[in-house]
N, C-alpha and C positions, 0 to 999 in steps of 0.2 A: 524517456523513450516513449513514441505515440505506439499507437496502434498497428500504424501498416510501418514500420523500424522492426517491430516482434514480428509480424508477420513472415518479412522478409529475413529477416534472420533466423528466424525458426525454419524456417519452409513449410509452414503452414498455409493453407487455402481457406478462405470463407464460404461458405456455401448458403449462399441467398434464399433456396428454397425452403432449406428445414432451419433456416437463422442457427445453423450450427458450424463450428470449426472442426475441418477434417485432418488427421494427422496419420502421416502411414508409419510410424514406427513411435513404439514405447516410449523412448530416448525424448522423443517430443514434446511426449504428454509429460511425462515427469518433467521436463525441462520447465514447461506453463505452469506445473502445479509448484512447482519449487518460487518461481516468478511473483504465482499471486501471494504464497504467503508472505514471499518480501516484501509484496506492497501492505500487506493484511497489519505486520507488523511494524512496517514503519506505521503506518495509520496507528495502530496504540500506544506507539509511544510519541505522536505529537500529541494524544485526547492526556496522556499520561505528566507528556513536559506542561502540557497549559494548566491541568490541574494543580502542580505542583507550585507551578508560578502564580498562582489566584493564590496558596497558600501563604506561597511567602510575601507578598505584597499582604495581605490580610495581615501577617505577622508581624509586617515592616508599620502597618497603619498603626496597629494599637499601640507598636514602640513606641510611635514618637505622638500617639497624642498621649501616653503617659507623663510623656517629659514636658 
């Protein structure tokens, strides 16, 4: 989902002059903050999956230059 998709589903307005987003009820706000940490925590768990995989590729390396 882009930007103006949230927007319009939220019924949130941008507001140009104070580069800030305006929301008239709670329900909305919570709604955005619920949103970013989903974004927050998919983001750690891609830094989390590529880590994992540099591990087992390292592991899979030394397998087979033992053999």
């Amino acid at each position: 989902m882009n930007e103006e998709q949230l927007n319009l589903v939220l019924g949130t307005t941008f507001e140009p002059v104070k580069n800030a987003y305006k929301f008239s009820t709670r329900m909305q706000r919570d709604e955005i903050q619920r949103i970013v940490r989903i974004f927050e925590i998919t983001e750690k768990q891609k830094i989390k999956n590529k880590l994992f995989a540099i591990k087992n590729l390292a592991t899979m390396k030394v397998v087979f230059s033992n053999n």
